[in-house]
N, C-alpha and C positions, 0 to 999 in steps of 0.2 A: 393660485395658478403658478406653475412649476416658471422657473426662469426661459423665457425664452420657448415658453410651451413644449420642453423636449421631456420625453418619458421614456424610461428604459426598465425592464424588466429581466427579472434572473430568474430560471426556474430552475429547481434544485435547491433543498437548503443544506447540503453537506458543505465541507468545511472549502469547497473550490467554490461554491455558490455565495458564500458570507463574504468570501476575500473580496469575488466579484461586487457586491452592493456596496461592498466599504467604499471601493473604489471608483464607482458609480455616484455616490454618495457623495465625493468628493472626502472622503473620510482619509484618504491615504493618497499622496501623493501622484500625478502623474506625469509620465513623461513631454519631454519640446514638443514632442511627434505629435501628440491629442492633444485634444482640446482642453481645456478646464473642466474638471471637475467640480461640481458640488450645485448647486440650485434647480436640478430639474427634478423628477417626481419618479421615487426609485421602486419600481415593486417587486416582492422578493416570494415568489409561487413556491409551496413545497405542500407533495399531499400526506405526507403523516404528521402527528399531530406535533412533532419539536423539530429542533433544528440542530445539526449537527454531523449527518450520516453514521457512519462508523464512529464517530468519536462520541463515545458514552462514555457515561459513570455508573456507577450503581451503589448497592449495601448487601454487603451479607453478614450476617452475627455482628451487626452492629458497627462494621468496619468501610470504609469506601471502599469500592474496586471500581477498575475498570473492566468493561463490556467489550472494550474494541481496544483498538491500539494503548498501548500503555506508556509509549515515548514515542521522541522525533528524534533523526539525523540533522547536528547542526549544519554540514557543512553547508546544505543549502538554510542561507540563513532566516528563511520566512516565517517561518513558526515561529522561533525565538522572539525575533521580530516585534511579529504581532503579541505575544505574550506581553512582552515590555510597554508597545503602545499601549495597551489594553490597562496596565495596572497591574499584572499578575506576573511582574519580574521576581517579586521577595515568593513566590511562590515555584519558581521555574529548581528544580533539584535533581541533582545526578544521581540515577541507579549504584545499589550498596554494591562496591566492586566483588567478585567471585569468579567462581569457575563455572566453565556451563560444560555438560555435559556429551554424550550420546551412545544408545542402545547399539552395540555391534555382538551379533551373534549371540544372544541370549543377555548380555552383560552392561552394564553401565560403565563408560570410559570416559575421562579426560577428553576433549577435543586438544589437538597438538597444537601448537603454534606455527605462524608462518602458513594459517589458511587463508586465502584471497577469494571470501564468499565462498568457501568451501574447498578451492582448488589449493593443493599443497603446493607450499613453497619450499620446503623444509624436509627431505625424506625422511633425515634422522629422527626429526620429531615423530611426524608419521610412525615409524617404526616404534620408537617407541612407545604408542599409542597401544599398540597390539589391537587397532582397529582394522584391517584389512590384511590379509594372510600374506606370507613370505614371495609365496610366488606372483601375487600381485605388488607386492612393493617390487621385485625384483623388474617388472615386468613395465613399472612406472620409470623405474633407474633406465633401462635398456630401450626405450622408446625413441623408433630412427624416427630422425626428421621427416619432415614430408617432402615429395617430390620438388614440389612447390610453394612458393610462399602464400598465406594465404593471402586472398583479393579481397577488395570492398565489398563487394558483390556476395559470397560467401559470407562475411559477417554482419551484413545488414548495413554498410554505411554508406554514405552518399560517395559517386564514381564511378558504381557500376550497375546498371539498372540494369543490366543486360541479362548479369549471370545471378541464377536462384539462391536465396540466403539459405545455407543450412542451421539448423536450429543449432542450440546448446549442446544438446546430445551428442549430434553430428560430428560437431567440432571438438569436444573434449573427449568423445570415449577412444577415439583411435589413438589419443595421445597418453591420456592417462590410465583405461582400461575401467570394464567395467566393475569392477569391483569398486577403485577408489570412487568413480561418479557414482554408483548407487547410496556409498555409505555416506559419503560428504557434501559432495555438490548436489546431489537433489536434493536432500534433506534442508538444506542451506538455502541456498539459490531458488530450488522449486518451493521451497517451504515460505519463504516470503510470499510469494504469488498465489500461493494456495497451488501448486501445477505440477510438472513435471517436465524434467531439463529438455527429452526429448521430445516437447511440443514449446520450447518457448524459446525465444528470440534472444540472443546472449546481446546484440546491439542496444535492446530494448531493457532488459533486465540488469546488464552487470556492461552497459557502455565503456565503462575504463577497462578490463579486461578485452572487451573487443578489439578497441582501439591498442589497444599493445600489442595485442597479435597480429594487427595489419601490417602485412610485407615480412612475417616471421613463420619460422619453418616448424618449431617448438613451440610448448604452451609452455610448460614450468620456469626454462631460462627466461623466455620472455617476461614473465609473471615476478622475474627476479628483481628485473634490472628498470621495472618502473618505477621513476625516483619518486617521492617521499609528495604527494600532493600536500599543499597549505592547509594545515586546518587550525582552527581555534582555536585561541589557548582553555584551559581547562576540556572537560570530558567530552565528547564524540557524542555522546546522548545527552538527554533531557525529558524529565517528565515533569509535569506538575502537583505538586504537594496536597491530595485531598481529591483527585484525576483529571483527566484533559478534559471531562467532561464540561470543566469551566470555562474551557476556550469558547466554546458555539455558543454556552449562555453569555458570555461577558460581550461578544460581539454582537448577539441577539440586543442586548439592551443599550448598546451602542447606536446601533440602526434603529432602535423604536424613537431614541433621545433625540435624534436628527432626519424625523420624520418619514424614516423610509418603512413604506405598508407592508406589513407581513401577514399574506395571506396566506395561512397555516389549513389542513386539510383542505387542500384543492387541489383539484388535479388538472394539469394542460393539459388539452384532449386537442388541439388544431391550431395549427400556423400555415398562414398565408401573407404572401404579398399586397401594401394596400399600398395607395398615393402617398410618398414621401415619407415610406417605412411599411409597417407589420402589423396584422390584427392577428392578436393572440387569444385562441380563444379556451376558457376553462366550463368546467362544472355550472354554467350558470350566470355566465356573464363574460363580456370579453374587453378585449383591452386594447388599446390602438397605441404603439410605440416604436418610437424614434431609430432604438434597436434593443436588440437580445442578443443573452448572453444561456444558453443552454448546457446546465450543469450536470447534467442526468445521463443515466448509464445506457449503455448503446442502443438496446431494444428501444425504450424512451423516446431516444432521439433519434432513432429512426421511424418511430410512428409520427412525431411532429412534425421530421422532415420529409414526410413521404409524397404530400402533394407540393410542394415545393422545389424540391429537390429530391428528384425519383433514386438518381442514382447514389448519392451521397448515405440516403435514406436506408438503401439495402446493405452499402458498406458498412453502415452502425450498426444494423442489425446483425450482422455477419459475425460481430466480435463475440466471442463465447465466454463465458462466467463460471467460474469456481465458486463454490461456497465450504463455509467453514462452521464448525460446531464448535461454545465454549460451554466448561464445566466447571466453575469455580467450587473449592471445596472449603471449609471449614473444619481443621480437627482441632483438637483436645492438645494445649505444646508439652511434647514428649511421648502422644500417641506414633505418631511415623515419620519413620526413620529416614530422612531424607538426609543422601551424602553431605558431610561437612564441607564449609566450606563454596556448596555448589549454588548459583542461583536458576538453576533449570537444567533440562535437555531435551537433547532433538530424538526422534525415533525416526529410523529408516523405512519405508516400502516394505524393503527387503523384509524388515521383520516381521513381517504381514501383522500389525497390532493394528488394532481400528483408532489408536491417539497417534499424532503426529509428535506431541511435544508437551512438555511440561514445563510450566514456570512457579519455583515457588512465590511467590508473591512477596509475602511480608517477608521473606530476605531482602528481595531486591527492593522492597520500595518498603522502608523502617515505618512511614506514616502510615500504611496499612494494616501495621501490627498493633491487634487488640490486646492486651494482657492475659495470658493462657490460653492462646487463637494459634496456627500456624495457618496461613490461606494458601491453596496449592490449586491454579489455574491448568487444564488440562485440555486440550486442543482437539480436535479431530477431522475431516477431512479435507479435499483435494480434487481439483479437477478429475471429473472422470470417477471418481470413487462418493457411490450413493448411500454408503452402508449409516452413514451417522442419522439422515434424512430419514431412510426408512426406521429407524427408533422412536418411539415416545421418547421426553425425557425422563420420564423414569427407569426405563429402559438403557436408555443412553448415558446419565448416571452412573448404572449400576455395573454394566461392560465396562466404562472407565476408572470407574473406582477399583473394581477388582484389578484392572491391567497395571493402576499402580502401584496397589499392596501387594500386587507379585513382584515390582521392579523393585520397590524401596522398604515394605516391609510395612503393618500399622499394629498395632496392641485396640484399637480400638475403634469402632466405624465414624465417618465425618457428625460429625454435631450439626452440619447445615449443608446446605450446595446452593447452587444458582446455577441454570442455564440460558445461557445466550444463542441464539445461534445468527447467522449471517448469511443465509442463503445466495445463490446467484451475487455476490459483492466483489467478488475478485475478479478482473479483467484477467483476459489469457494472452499475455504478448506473443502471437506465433508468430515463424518467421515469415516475413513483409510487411508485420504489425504497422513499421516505421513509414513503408512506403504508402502504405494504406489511408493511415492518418493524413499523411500528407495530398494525398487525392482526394480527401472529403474535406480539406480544410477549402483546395481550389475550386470544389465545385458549389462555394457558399457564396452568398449574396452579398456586399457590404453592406455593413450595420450587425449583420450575425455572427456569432464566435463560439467556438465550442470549450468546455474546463472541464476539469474532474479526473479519475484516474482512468479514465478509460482511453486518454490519447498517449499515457506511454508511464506512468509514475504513481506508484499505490500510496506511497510515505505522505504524511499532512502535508510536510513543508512543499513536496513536491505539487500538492491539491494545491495548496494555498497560492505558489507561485502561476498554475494552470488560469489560476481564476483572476486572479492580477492581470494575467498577459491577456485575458479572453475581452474585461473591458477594457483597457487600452487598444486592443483592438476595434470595438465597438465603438470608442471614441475620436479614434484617430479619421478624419477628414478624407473622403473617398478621393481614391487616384484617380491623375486626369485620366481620358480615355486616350 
């Protein structure tokens, strides 16, 4: 019998669901605010058959790869973090430094320096890119202020509930034109999201940039004269040594070692209100708990929360998903000709290719390189864009494989591939994303907490931090009335 007979449950096993049982679990410290963690009875619901979400590993030609993300931003510091708890600091390694790339107008170019998520800071750089034509660099130089400054309200942040947030689009094309936001900021910006700038939230996607625009008339001076945020010492990334895929297993066996149930293909199919918390019910049996912690992408949670919470239930449903297609490659080293030096590039819209982006692999990350291997990861769509979906992958392969042996050249066809794909997994932060969230957070029960990227943050560290906050929420002692 659990301490105290309290039982809480996390559905979801992606990497916001794990953080949440750790902490559940009493496994990771928590805040004055909640209660103690650790001695009640943790169960951790996910219906496919591992745990992890996005964060995979895999093999191809005998090499590890990764399936989903291949690193984390330290500045928020959870992922590292938890790597280090976990045991897997001697394993935590900085991407091999290089240049990255991107396709403008048939060509492969340097990206410049002095881009902030895509937005130039640097014209000269810019220009000397020979990414975007004279008359739009000129056109980015000559760009009058605006009438007005812009308000909170316009860029999504708390102060003006009043006035309607214009998207990314909105707010960067009139300043920098559309030329430079098709070549750089979507590529960039949307390209994180799987999306495209003029449907996504710039509050929600790129917050520091928001916030330096507020009460400024300009983007670029603005974008200048934000000083120097604190970060880190050593690199800005991190991945780990052999892929991330070891984070979800190393906390997976964390939680089996200090009893928390994982019950793996199952699926929660109904939640309801019962006397002194929740019947949560699944596939075949149900479960009565203290609280929940719901890690699952919006549709999900909004089928759970539908008889509970009618209106909260349609705003999760509401949130719209991107999916993404990978093609990892295997050649022959010194079959294709990838630029020196480079460890990837972006491809633009603009250049209507059906890949979005290319990473070669074993540049950036030396422990994936097999001896006479080069692994070249190739990306494909984007909100809105179905063309990779409707492919078999053999199909889907062979449009990519060709689109790179036009960019970069091969003497020889891949020796192996792998495809991953990710369907529906990308959240679309449109504008009022922020406010949205925050009206399904209010219209929840206490004991119930929402994690995952679906309330405003794709990155692990940012999952990991989602699912942290979600049980401390869960455990923190309801407000008087």
């Amino acid at each position: 019998m659990a301490e105290g007979g309290r039982t809480y449950a996390v559905v979801g096993g992606g990497v916001a669901g794990l953080a949440a049982a750790r902490l559940l679990a009493g496994l990771q410290p928590v805040s004055e605010a909640s209660r103690a963690a650790g001695g009640a009875r943790v169960v951790l619901i996910e219906q496919s058959r591992r745990l992890g979400g996005k964060v995979a590993s895999g093999e191809l030609a005998g090499s590890p790869v990764e399936l989903g993300p291949d690193q984390f931003l330290r500045r928020d510091p959870s992922a590292e973090r938890l790597c280090r708890q976990l045991g897997l600091g001697d394993r935590l390694v900085a991407p091999a430094g290089g240049t990255a790339g991107l396709l403008a107008k048939g060509e492969l170019r340097p990206l410049p320096t002095g881009l902030v998520l895509g937005v130039p800071t640097d014209l000269a750089a810019l220009a000397k890119s020979g990414i975007v034509s004279q008359e739009a660099l000129a056109a980015a130089r000559s760009a009058a202020t605006r009438r007005r400054p812009f308000s909170p309200g316009e860029l999504g942040l708390e102060g003006d509930p009043e006035t309607k947030e214009l998207s990314a689009g909105e707010i960067l094309r009139p300043e920098l034109g559309d030329e430079v936001v098709d070549y750089l900021v979507d590529p960039l910006l949307g390209g994180i999201n799987a999306g495209r700038v003029d449907s996504l939230s710039l509050s929600v996607t790129a917050p520091g940039i928001a916030k330096a625009l507020l009460g400024r008339k300009d983007v670029i001076p603005a974008l200048r004269s934000i000083p120097s945020a604190p970060r880190p010492e050593g690199p800005s990334f991190l991945g780990l040594e052999g892929g991330l895929g070891a984070l979800p297993a190393a906390v997976a066996r964390e939680l089996g070692a200090a009893a928390v149930e994982l019950w793996l293909e199952t699926r929660a199919c109904g939640l309801s209100k019962s006397p002194g918390g929740y019947e949560l019910e699944t596939e075949g049996r149900s479960l009565h708990c203290d609280g929940v912690v719901l890690a699952t992408p919006g549709g999900a949670t909004g089928s759970l929360l539908s008889g509970l919470a009618p209106r909260a239930a349609e705003l999760c449903s509401s949130i719209a998903y991107g999916g993404v297609s990978l093609v990892t490659f295997a050649f022959e080293a010194g079959s294709i000709a990838l630029p020196a030096g480079w460890t990837g590039f972006l491809v633009p819209a603009r250049e209507r290719k059906l890949m979005t982006a290319a990473t070669f692999s074993s540049r950036k990350w030396p422990w994936m390189s097999r001896a006479g291997l080069e692994l070249v990861r190739v990306s494909s769509g984007r909100f809105g864009d179905t063309r990779a979906g409707d492919l078999d992958d053999d199909e889907l392969a062979a449009r990519l494989l060709a689109e790179l042996s036009e960019l970069v050249g091969t003497t020889a066809p891949a020796v192996d591939r792998l495809v991953k794909r990710w369907p529906a997994s990308f959240p679309q932060y449109r504008p009022g994303h922020r406010a949205l969230i925050g009206e399904i957070r209010s219209l929840l029960p206490a004991g119930l907490a929402l994690a995952g990227a679906a309330l405003g943050g794709i990155g692990v560290p940012a999952c990991i931090s989602s699912g942290e906050a979600a049980a401390e929420q869960v455990l923190a002692p309801p407000r008087a009335a």
